[in-house]
C-alpha positions as CSV (number, residue, x, y, z in Angstrom):
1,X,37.6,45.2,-41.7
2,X,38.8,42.3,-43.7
3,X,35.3,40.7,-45.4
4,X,34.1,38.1,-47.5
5,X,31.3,38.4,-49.8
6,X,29.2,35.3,-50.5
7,X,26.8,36.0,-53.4
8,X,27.3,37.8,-56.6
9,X,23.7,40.0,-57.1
10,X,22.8,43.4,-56.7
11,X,22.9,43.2,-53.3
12,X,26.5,41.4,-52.9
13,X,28.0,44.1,-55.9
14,X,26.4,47.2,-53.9
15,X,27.7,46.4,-50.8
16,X,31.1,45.0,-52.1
17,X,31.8,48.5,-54.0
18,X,30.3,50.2,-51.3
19,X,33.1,48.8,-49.0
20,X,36.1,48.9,-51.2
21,X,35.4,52.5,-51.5
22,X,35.3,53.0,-47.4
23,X,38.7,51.6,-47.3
24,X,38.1,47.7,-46.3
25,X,39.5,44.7,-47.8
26,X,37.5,42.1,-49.2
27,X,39.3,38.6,-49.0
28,X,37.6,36.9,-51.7
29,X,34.0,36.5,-53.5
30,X,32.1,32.9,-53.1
31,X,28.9,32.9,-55.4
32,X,27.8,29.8,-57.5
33,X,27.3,31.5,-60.6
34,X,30.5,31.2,-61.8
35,X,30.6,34.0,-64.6
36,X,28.9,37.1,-62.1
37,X,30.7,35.9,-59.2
38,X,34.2,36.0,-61.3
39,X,33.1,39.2,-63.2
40,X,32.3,41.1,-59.8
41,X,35.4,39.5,-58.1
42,X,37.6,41.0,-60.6
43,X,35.5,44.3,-60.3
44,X,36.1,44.4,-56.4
45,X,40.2,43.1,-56.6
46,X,40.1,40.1,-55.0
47,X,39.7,36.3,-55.6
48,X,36.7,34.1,-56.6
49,X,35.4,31.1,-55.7
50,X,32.6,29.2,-56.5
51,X,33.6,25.9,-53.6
52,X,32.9,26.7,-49.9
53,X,35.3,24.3,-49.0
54,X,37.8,26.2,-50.8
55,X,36.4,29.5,-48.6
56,X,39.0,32.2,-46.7
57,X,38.7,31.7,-43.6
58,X,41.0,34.6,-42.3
59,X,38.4,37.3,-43.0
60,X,36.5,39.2,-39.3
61,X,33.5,39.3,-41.0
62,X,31.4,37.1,-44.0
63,X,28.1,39.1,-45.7
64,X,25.4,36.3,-46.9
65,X,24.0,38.5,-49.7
66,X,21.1,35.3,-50.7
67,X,17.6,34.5,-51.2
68,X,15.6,34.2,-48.4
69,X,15.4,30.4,-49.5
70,X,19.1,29.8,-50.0
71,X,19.6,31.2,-46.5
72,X,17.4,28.4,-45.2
73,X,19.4,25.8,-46.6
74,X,23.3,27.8,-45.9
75,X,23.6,25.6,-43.1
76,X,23.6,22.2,-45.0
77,X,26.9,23.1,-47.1
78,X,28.8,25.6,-44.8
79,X,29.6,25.7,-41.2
80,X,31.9,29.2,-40.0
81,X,32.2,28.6,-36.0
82,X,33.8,31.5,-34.4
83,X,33.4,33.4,-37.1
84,X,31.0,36.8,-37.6
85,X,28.5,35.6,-40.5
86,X,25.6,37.9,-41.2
87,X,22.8,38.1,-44.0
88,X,21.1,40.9,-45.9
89,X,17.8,39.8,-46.2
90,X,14.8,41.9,-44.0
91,X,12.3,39.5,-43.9
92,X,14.4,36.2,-42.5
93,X,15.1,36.3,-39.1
94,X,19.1,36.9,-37.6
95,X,19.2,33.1,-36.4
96,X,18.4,31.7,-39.7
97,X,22.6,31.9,-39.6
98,X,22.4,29.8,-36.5
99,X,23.7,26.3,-38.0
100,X,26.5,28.1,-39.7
101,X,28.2,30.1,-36.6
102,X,27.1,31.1,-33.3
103,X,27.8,34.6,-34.5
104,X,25.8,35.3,-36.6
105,X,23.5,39.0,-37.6
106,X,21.8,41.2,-39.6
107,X,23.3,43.7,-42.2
108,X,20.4,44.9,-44.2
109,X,20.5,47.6,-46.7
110,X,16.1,49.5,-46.5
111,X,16.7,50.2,-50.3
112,X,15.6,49.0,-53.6
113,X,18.9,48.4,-55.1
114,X,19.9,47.3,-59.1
115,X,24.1,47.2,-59.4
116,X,23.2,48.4,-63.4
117,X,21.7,51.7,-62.0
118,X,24.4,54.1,-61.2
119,X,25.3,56.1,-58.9
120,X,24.4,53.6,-56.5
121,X,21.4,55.2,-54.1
122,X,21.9,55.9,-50.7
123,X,20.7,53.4,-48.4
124,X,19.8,53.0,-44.7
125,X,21.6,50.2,-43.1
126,X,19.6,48.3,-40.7
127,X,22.0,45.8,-38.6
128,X,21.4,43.4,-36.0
129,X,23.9,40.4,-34.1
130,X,23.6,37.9,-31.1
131,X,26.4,39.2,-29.3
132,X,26.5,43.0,-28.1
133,X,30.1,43.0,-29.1
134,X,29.4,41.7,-32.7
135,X,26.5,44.1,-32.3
136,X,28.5,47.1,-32.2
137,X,31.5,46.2,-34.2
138,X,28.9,45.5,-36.9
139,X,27.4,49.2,-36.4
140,X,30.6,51.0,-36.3
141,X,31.3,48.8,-40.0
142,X,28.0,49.8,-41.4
143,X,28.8,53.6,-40.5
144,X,31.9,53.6,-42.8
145,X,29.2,52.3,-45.7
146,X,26.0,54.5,-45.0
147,X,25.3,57.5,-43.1
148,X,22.1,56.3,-41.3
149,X,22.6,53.5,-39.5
150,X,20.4,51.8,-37.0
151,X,19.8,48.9,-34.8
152,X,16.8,46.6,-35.6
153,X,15.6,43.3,-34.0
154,X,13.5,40.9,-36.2
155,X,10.6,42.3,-35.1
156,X,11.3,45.9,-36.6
157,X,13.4,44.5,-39.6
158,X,10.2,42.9,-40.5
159,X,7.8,45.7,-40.5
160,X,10.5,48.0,-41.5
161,X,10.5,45.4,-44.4
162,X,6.4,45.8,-44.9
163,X,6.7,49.1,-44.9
164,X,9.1,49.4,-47.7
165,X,6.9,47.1,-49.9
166,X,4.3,49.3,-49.3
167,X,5.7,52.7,-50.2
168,X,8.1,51.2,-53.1
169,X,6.8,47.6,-54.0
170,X,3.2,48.5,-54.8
171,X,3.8,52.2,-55.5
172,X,5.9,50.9,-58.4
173,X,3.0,48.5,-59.7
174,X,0.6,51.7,-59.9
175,X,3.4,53.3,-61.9
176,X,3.3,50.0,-64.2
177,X,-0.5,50.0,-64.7
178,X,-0.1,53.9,-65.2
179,X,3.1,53.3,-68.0
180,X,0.7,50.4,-69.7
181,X,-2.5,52.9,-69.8
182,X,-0.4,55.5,-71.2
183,X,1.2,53.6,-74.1
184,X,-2.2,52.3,-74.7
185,X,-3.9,55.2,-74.6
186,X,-0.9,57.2,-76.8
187,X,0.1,59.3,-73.8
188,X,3.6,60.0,-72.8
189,X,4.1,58.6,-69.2
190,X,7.2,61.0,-69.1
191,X,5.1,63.6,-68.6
192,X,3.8,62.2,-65.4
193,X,7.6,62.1,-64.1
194,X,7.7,65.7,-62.2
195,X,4.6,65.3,-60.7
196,X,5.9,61.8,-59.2
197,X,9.0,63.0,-58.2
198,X,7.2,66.1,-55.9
199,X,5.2,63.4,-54.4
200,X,7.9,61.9,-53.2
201,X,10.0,65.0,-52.1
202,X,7.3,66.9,-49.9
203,X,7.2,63.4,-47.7
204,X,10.4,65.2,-46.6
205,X,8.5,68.0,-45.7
206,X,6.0,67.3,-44.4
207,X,3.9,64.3,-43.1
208,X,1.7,61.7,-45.6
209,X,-1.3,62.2,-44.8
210,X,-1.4,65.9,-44.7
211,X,-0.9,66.1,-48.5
212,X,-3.5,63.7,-49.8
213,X,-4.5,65.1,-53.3
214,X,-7.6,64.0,-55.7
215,X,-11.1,63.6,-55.9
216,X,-11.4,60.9,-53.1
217,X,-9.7,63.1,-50.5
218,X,-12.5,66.0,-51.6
219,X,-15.2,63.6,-52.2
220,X,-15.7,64.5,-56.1
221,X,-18.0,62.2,-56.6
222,X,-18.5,63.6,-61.0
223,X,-14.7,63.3,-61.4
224,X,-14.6,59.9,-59.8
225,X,-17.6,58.6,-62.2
226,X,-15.5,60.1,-65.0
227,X,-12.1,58.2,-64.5
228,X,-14.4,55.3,-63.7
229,X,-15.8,55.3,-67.0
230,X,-12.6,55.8,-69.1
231,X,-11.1,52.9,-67.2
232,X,-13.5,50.3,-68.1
233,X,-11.7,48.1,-70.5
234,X,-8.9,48.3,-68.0
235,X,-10.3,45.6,-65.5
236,X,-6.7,45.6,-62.9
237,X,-6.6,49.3,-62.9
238,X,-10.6,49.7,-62.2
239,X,-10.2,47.2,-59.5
240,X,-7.7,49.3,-57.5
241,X,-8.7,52.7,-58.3
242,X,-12.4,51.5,-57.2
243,X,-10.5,50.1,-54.1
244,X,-8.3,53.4,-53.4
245,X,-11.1,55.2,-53.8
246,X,-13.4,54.1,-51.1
247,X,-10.1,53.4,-48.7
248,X,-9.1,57.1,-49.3
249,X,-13.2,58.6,-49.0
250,X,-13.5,56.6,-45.2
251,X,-10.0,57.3,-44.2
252,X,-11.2,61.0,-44.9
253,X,-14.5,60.7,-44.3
254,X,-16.1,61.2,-47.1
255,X,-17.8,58.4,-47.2
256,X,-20.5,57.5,-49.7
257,X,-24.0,57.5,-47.8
């Protein structure tokens, strides 16, 4: 499928590479800043442009890789009628595209990604369109790039979207607070690292909340007191270990009496 890229971030370099390497041709790169968007034209083989007006308009399908905010205001500089124009964003709904073409979708990668960490993770694509047609020429496309592919309203985008924040956005924060209490406390986080990565591989095996660990899940009230003390100069991470605490003890019913 001849494409067009439009945006020059992780996103837009991820995706770009990811379809060079399934065999399609990308007509040209249109991003505003001028020095990414020439540096990951030249990386993908094909023009640059930082002027919509001066925009391919041969190509059967444009990505939006943008902010949720530049999406809202897309409209006021570039109109594609007829054309297949779709966003990457979870959170923004599909007919955000609707003042730029009647044709417009969802192509959504359910990963964190960073085009400076490599290889490149696998990634769940998530895609979406207001015409069946579009619809499944746009699956069929994403099935070249990732092998789980799916279709997703708004609706389920967005929770899909909550979720993720959940498990990788505020999971990563606990990892932050952990790093900064390790340095401070002259304890190498690295050690931490195995324990964090079986966390996360026996989700594969088996479900959440059957392999809750810790002293909230067994209602060890002496260990709890413990931590609590040694965390007292360390007002964010008392705050949500207090809070954890007493979410995990009533989900499990421990609670205190």
């Amino acid at each position: 499928m001849k494409t067009v890229i439009i945006g020059s971030g992780n996103v837009a370099t991820i995706l770009g590479e990811s379809i060079v390497a399934a065999g399609h041709s990308i007509l040209q790169v249109v991003a505003r800043n001028e020095i990414r968007g020439a540096d990951l034209a030249r990386s993908l083989g094909c023009p640059y442009t930082h002027r919509f007006a001066d925009m391919e308009t041969a190509a059967e399908l444009y990505i939006v890789a943008l902010s949720d905010t530049a999406l809202g205001a897309l409209g006021r500089h570039l109109t594609l009628p007829g054309r297949l124009v779709v966003h990457t964003a979870g959170a923004t709904p599909a007919d955000t595209l609707l003042p730029v073409t009647e044709r417009f979708g969802v192509l959504y990668p359910l990963q964190s990604l960073r085009a400076y960490i490599r290889p490149f993770p696998p990634f769940p694509l998530l895609v979406d369109a207001a015409d069946a047609d579009d619809r499944s020429a746009l699956e069929a496309f994403a099935q070249t790039l990732s092998g789980q592919v799916r279709q997703a309203d708004d609706t389920t985008r967005l929770k899909l979207h909550l979720a993720a924040t959940l498990v990788n956005n505020f999971t990563n924060y606990l990892y932050t607070l952990a790093a900064d209490y390790c340095r401070q406390e002259a304890l190498d986080f690295s050690i931490l690292l195995p324990l964090i990565r079986e966390t996360a591989d026996r989700l594969g095996r088996n479900a959440p909340g059957d392999v809750q660990t810790g002293p909230a899940v067994r209602g060890d009230r002496n260990t709890i007191a413990r931590h609590m003390d040694l965390i007292d100069n360390y007002q964010e991470i008392k705050e949500l270990y207090a809070l954890f605490t007493n979410l995990i003890e009533r989900h499990y019913g421990h609670e205190r009496a």
